[in-house]
Structures are given as C-alpha cells and as structure tokens.
MITORMI-609545 format. One line per field, with one value per residue (C-alpha): x, y, z; chain; residue number from 1. Coordinates in steps of 0.001 Angstrom, whole numbers, plus 524288, in hexadecimal, padded with zeros to 5 digits. Example, Ala and Ser with C-alpha at 12.3 -4.5 7.8 and 13.67 -1.06 7.14 Angstrom:
<nodes>
px <- (8300C:83566)
py <- (7EE6C:7FBDC)
pz <- (81E78:81BE4)
cadena <- (A:A)
num <- (1:2)
</nodes>
This chain:
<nodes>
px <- (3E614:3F2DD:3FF1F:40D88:415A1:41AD9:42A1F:42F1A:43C19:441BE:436CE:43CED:433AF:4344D:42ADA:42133:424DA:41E64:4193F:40E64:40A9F:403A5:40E38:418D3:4105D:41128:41D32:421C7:41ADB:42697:420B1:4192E:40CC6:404AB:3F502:3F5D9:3ED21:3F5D6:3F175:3E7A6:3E396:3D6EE:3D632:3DC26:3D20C:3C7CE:3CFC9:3C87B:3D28E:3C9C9:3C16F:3CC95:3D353:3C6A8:3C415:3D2E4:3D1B0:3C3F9:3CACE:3D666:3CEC0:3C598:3CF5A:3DB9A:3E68C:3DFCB:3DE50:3EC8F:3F010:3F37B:3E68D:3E010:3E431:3DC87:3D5A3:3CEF1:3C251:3BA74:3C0BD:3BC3B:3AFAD:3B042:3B53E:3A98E:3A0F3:3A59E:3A73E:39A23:39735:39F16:39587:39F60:39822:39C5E:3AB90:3B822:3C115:3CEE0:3D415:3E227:3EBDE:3E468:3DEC2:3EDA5:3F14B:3E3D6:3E869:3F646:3F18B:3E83F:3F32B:3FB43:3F0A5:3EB66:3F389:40026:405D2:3F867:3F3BC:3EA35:3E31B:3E0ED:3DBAA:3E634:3E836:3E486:3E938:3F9E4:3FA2C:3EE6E:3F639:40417:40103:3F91A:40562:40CEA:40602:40226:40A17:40367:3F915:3EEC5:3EB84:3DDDF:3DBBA:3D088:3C787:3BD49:3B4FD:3BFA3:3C5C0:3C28A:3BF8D:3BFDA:3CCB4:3D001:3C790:3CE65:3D950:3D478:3D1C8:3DF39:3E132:3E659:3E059:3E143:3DF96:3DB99:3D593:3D99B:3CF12:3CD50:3BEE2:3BB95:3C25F:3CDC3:3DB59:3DFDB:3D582:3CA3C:3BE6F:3B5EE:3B38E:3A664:39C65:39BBF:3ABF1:3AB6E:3A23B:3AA11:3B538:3AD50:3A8C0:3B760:3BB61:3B089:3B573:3C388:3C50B:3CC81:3CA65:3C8E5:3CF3A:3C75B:3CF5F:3C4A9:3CA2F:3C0D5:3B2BE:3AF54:3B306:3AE66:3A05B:39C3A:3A849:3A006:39B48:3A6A3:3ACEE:3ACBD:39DAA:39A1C:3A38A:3A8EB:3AD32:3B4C0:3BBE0:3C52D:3C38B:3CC6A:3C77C:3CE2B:3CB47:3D474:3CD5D:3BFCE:3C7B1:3D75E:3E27D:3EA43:3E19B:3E602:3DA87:3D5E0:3CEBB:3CD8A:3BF21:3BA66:3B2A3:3BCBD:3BE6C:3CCA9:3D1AB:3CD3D:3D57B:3E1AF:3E1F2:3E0F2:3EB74:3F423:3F272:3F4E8:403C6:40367:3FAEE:3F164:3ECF5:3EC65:3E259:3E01F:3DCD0:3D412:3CB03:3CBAE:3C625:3BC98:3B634:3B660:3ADF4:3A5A1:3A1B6:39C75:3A6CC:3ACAA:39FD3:39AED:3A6F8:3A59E:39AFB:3A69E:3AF86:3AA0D:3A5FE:3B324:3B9BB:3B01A:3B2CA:3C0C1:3C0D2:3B74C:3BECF:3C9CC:3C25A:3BD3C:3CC2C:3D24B:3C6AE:3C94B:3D8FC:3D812:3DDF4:3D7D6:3D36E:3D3DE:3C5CB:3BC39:3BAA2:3AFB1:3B677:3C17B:3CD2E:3D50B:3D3E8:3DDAC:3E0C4:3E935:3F422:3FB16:406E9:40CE3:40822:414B9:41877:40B11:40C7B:41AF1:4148A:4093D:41178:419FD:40D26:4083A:3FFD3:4035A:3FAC2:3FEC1:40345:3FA90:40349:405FB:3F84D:3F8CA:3FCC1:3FBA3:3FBD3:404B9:40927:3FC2E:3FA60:406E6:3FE5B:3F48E:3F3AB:3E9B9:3E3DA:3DEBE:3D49D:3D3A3:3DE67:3E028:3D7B5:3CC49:3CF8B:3DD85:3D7FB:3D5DA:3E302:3EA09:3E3DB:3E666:3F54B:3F528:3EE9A:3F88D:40475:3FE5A:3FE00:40D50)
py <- (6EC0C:6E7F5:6EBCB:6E79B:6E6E5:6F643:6F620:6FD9C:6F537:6F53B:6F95F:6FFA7:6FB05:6FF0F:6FDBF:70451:70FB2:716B8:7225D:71F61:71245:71802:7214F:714B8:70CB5:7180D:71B27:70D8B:70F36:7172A:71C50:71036:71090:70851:705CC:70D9D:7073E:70E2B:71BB5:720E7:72CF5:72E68:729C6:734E1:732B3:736C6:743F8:74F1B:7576C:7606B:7638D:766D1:76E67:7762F:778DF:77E6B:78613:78CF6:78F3C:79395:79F24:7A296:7A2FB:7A3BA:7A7B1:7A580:79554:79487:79B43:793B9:78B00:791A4:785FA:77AFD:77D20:7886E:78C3B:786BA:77A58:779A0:77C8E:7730F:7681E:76AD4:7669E:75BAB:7560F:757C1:75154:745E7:7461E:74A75:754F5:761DF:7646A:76D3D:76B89:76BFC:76BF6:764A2:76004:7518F:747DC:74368:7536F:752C2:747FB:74DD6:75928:75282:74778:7553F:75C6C:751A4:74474:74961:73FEF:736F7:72B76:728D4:71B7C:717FD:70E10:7039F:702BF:71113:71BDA:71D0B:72A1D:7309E:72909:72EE5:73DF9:735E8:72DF8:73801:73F6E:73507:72F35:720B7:71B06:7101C:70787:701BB:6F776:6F8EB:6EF66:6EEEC:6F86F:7019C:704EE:6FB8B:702DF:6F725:6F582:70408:70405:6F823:7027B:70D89:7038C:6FF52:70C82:7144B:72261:7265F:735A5:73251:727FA:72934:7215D:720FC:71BB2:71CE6:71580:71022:7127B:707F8:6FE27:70600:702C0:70B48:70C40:70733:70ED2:707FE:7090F:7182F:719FB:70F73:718A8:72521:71D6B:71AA6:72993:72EF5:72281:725A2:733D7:733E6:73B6B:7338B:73924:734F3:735A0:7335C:73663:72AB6:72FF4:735B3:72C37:7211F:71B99:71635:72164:71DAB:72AA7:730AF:731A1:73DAA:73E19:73722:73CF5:74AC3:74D66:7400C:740BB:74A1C:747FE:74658:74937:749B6:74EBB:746D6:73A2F:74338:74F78:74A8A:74865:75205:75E09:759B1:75D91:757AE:75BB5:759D2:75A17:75BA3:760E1:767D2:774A0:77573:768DA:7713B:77C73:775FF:76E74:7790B:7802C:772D9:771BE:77F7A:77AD0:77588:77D18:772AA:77044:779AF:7831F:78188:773B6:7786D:77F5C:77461:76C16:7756D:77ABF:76B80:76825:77407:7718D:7628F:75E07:754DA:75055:74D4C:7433C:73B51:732E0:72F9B:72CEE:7244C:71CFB:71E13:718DE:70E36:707A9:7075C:702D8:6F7C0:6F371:6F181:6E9E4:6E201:6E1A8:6DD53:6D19B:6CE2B:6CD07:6C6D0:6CFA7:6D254:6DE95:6E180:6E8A2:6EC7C:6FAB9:6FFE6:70E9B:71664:71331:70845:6FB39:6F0C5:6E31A:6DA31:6D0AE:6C39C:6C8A6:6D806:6E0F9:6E69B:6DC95:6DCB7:6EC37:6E878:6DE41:6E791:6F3CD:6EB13:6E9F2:6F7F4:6FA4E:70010:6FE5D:701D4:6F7A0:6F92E:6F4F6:7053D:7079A:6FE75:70202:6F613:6E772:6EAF1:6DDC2:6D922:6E772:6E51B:6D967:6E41F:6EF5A:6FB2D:6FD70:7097D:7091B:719BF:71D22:712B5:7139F:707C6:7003D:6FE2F:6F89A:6EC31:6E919:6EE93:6E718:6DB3B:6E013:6DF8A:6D142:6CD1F:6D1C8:6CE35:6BFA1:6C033)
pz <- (9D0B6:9D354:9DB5C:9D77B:9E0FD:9E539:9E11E:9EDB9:9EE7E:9FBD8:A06A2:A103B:A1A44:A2851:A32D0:A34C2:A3E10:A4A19:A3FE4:A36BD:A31FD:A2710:A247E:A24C6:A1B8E:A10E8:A12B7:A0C88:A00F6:9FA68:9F016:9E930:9E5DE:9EF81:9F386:9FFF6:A0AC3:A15E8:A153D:A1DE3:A145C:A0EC9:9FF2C:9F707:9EC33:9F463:9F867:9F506:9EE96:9E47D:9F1A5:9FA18:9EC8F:9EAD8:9F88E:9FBE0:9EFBA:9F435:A02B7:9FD23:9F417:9FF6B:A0960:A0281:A0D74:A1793:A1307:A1599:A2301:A2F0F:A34E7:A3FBE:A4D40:A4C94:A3FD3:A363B:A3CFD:A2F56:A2FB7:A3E5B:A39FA:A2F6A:A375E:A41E0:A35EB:A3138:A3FFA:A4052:A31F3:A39A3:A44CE:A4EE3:A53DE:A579A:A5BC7:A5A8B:A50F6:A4FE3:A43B1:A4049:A36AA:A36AF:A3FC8:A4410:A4663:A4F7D:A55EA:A590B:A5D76:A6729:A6BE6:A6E75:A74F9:A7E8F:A7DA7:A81EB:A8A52:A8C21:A8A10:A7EE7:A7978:A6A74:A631C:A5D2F:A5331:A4F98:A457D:A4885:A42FF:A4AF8:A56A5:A54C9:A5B2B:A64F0:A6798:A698A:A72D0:A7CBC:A8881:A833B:A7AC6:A7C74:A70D0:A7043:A6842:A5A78:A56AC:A4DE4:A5593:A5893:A62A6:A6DFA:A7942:A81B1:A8196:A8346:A8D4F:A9459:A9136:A9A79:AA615:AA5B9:AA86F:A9C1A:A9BBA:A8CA9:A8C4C:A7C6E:A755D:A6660:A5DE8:A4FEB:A527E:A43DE:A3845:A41C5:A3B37:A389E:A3C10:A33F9:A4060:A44D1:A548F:A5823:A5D7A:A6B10:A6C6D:A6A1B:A74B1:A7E31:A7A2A:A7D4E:A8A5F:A8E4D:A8AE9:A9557:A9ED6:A9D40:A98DD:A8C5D:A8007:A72F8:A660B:A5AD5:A4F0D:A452A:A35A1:A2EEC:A33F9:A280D:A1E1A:A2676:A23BD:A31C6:A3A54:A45CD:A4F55:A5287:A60A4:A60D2:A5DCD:A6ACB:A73EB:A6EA3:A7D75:A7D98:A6F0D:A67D4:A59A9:A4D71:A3F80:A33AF:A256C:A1FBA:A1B1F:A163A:A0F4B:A0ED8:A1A0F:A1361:A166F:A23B2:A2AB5:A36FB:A45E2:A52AE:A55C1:A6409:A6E9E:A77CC:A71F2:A7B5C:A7477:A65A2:A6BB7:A6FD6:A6358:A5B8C:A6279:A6140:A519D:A4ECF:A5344:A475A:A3CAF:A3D8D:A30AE:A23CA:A22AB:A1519:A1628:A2263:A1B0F:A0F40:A18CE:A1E5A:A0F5A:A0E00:A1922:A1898:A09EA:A10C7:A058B:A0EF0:A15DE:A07E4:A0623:A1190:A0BE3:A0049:A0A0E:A12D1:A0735:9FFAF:A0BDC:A0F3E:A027E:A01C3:A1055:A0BB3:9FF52:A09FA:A1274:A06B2:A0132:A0CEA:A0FAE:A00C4:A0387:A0FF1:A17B6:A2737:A2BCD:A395E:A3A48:A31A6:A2D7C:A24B5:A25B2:A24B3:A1DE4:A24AE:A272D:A2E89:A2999:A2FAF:A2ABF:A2E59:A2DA3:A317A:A2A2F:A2707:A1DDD:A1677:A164A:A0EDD:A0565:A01A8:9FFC5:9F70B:9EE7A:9EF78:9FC2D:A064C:A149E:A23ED:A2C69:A37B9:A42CC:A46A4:A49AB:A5430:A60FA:A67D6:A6261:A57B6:A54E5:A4F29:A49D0:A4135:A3864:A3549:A2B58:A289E:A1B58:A17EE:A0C6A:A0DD1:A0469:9F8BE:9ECE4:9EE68:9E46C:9E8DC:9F55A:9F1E0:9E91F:9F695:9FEA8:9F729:9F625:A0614:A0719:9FE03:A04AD:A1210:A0C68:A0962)
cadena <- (A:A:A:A:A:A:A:A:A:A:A:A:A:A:A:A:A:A:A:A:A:A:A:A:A:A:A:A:A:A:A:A:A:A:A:A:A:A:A:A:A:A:A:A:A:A:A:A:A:A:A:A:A:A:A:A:A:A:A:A:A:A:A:A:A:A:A:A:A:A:A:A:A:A:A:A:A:A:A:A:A:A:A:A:A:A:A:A:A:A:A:A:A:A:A:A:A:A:A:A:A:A:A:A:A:A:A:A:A:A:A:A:A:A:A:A:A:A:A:A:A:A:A:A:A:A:A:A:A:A:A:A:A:A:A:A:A:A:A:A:A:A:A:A:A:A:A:A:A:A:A:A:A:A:A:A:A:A:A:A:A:A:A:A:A:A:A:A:A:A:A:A:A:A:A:A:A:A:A:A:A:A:A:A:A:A:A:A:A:A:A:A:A:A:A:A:A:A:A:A:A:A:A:A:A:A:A:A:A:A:A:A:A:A:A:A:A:A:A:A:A:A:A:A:A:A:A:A:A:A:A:A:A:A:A:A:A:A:A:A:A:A:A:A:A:A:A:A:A:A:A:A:A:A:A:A:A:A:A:A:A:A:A:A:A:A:A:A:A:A:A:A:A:A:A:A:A:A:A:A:A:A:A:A:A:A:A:A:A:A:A:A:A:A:A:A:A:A:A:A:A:A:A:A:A:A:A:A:A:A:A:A:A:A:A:A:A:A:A:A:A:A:A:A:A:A:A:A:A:A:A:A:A:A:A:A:A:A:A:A:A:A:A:A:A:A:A:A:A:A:A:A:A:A:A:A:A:A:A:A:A:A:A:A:A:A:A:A:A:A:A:A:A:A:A:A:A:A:A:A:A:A:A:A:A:A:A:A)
num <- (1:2:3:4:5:6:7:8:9:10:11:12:13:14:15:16:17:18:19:20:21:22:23:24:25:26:27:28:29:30:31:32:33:34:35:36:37:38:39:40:41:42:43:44:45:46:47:48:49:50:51:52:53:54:55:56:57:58:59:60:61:62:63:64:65:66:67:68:69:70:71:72:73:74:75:76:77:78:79:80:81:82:83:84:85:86:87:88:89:90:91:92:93:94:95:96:97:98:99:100:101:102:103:104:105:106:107:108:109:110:111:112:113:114:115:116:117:118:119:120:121:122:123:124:125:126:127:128:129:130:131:132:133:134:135:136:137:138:139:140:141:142:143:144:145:146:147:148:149:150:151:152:153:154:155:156:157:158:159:160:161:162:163:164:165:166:167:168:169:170:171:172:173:174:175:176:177:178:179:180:181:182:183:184:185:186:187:188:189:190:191:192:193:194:195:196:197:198:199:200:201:202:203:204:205:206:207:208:209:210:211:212:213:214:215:216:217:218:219:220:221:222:223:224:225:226:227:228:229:230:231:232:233:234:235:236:237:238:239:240:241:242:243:244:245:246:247:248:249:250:251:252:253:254:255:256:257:258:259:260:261:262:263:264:265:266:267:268:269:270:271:272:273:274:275:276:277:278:279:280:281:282:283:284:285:286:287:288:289:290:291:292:293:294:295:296:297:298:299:300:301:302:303:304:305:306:307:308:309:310:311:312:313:314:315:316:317:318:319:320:321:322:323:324:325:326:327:328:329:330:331:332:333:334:335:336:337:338:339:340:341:342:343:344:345:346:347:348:349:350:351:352:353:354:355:356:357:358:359:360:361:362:363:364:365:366:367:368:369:370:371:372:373:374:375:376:377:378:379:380:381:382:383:384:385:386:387:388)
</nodes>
C-alpha cells in the first residue's frame, strides 16, 4: 500500500498551543484523507451500532416519554445499578456511583469539588486533557516523572520530604496515555503506602481496564478508603454515548457530585439507559474478550512496525492503545514531513510538564483507531520522514 504525497499546498502551521495536542494535530489535517495515528478514540469498526440501534429502539417503545426527560442528578437509578455490576465484573468491589458526561466531566467535577485552590501531584508525562479541569482548579501542580514501571514513587516520594503536601495524586496507573505502561504492582502499593504516610487522596482515572489483557488490580481494589475512581464507557460501548462515573466509597463525595453535575444536565438519559439494557443483557461483558484481543494485536503490529522501521520507543506496552517513540530530531518537523505523505500523529512535547526540551524529540502513536493493516505502511511513512 502506498501513500502519495497529500496535496494540502500551503500548511498553515502554527505551534502547537496550550489547548489540546490531539485536538491541534487534527486540526491540520484540512480535510485530506490521512492514516490517523493521533486520535485517542476507540476503532470505529468495532462500534457496536446495530446493538446500540436495537437497544434505543426497545427503550424508546417501553418507555417512550419518559426515555427523553431531564436525567435524575448524578445518574438514572438503573444505570447506577448497572454500573455497580460491571465495577464488580472489573473486580473493583462494591462502591457508589456517580454518573457523568465522561471520564474528563468526572474529573471536572471532582477538581471543582475538592482541588480548588490546592496543590495536587501527577505523573509526567500523563493524559493533557484529563489534566486541563485539574489545572484549573489547583493553586500548583507536581510532575512526577514515568518509567517503565509507572509512576515512580521514589521520586514523588523524595517529593513529599522536600515538603510538598499534594491534596490529590492524579494517576493513570493502567495503559499510561501517552507512554502505554502499566504501574507495577509493588509501585501501587508504595503509592498506597505514601497516601496513608502523607494523607492525600489518589484519583484513578482508569478508561483502558477493560480492553487491556494484563490492567493490573486496580487502586481502587486495594485501598477503596484511599482512591476516588474514574470509569468510562467510552472505549467498551462508544465515547459518543458519553457515559462515564465516579466510583467510590464516601457516600458525601456521591452526594455533592451529584448535586455539582446536575448544574449541567449531566449526561442524556436516553443514552443512560442504552448503556444500562447494554450491560444488563452481559452484551458488553461478552465483548471484552474481543477487545482485549482486537487491541493487543494492533498494539503488537506497532511494536513489530516500529522495530522493523527503526524507529525507538520509549517503553514497552503490551496494552492499551498508545505507544511513544522517540526521534533525533523535533518532532514537529517529522509530524510536517509525515502529514505531507498522509499520516497524521501527536507531537508529544504537551504531555510533558517538566523536561520539555527532550519531550519535544518524541511523539505518541496510537494503534486504537487506524484500521491494522494501515499500521504498518504508516509507520513506515513516519521512519521515512524522521530520516529527512
């Protein structure tokens, strides 16, 4: 398979600004068809539209009006039900649920309700968008540097002698975005450990779990007191149902956040109980085995693409969607080259928080959305424009 070069003229190129890095890398496309390894979305061709069509059809019949009033605050009582269940499918154990407009909604409601004007500690690089309402809300942030095995809690333990006293610690401890690693076993509980020693509350934002093959027990699972929890729908049903949830212990927090997101609607009440028939009927337990497989091998044909092209990758993730290669010169200039040949990826540098200037040689690749036999060609397309 081959890709001419994309005839977009002129590029109006600028950098890449304070919003969205993923958003920014999209937006240049103007209109020509391209290999997309930017997005973050789940593969459309795995979207279960005739379920979701059926399903909204049957609620609509059974419950006709009453499918399309304003959402009870914080979530339809079946949904709540629902999501109860498939935490527990997930091996969360039990909780309270809070039902919002997805994970990033969950997360803006929680920066709103306890963050205001505190400090909080992340992982770096870590997901931009989940960070923005976080961002916001604080009076100043603490980066703490990924490796291989996640988050190391060494150094944000060095952190807390020095003397900074997080209120929050956000962690995407499964399927890092953008590195792709998972957090070791031993670093979530020296994370748990330094919660207890220190007294801050960890927000595990955790959307890959059930498309990941080896998620790792959740934090959540060993320290429900200690964690506030972040699910999402989006990457087993779709991320345009817009369905995600807080899941915790502290039945206050569940009542204050349902009381915040009714400011807004929260999310629609058809695609509440869409989700709920959907989880009730065990149709979206029964696809998780296709998923985690689906995702595996695309992930793998980019590892095996990228060692083929010679291009570096910055860890090695079996799960999830993304993965993080690095160039030798800024990635900026390979994004340019690439786009110029139809693919389109996200320079990496805005995830960073600290160390920027080696973050701006380095790039995340997401294998999650593009077909799997484009992979490879893409890849290629990127080695060759790296090599310019």
């Amino acid at each position: 398979m081959t890709h001419p070069e994309a005839k977009h003229g002129r590029l109006p190129y600028l950098e890449p600004p304070p919003y969205s890095p993923i958003e920014w890398a999209l937006a240049q496309v103007h209109g020509n068809a391209v290999i997309n390894l930017a997005s973050g979305s789940p593969d459309p061709r795995v979207a279960p539209i005739e379920e979701i069509s059926r399903t909204s059809r049957e609620i609509l019949r059974e419950l006709e009006a009453t499918a399309l009033m304003y959402p009870s605050p914080g979530g339809v009582e079946p949904l709540k039900r629902s999501i109860r269940r498939w935490c527990e499918y997930l091996q969360l154990g039990r909780g309270r649920v809070t039902v919002t407009s997805g994970a990033q909604h969950a997360i803006k409601l929680i920066s709103e309700l306890l963050l205001r004007g505190r400090k909080f500690a992340h992982e770096d690089p870590t997901f931009v968008e989940g960070m923005f309402p976080l961002l916001g809300a604080a009076s100043a942030n603490i980066p703490i540097p990924v490796d291989s095995m996640g988050m190391d809690t060494v150094r944000l333990e060095s952190a807390l002698r020095s003397g900074s006293r997080p209120l929050l610690v956000y962690s995407v401890p499964t399927c890092n975005n953008p590195t792709g690693v998972t957090m070791t076993l031993e670093r979530r509980k020296h994370l748990l450990e330094l919660a207890d020693t220190y007294d801050f509350t960890i927000l595990e934002d955790d959307p890959y779990r059930a498309v990941a093959l080896s998620p790792g027990i959740s934090l959540y699972k060993l320290r429900p007191d200690r964690v506030i929890y972040v699910g999402s729908m989006s990457k087993v049903i779709s991320p345009g149902l817009r369905i995600g949830f807080v899941y915790s212990k502290d039945e206050e927090l569940e009542g204050k956040l349902s009381r915040l997101a009714q400011t807004d609607f929260s999310t629609s009440t058809l695609n509440q109980y869409i989700v709920s028939r959907l989880i009730d009927s065990g149709f979206v337990q029964g696809r998780v085995n296709m998923l985690r497989t689906h995702y595996r091998r695309k992930l793998l044909a980019m590892r095996d693409s990228l060692e083929g092209n010679g291009l570096t990758r910055e860890a090695s993730p079996e799960d999830g969607f993304f993965t993080l290669v690095s160039f030798s010169k800024p990635s900026l200039e390979v994004f340019k080259a690439s786009l110029r040949r139809g693919v389109v990826f996200v320079p990496a540098e805005k995830f960073y928080y600290s160390n920027t200037k080696r973050a701006s040689r380095l790039a995340r690749l997401s294998a999650g959305y593009p077909k799997e036999e484009d992979i490879e060609p893409a890849v290629k397309v990127i080695a060759d424009s790296a090599r310019l």
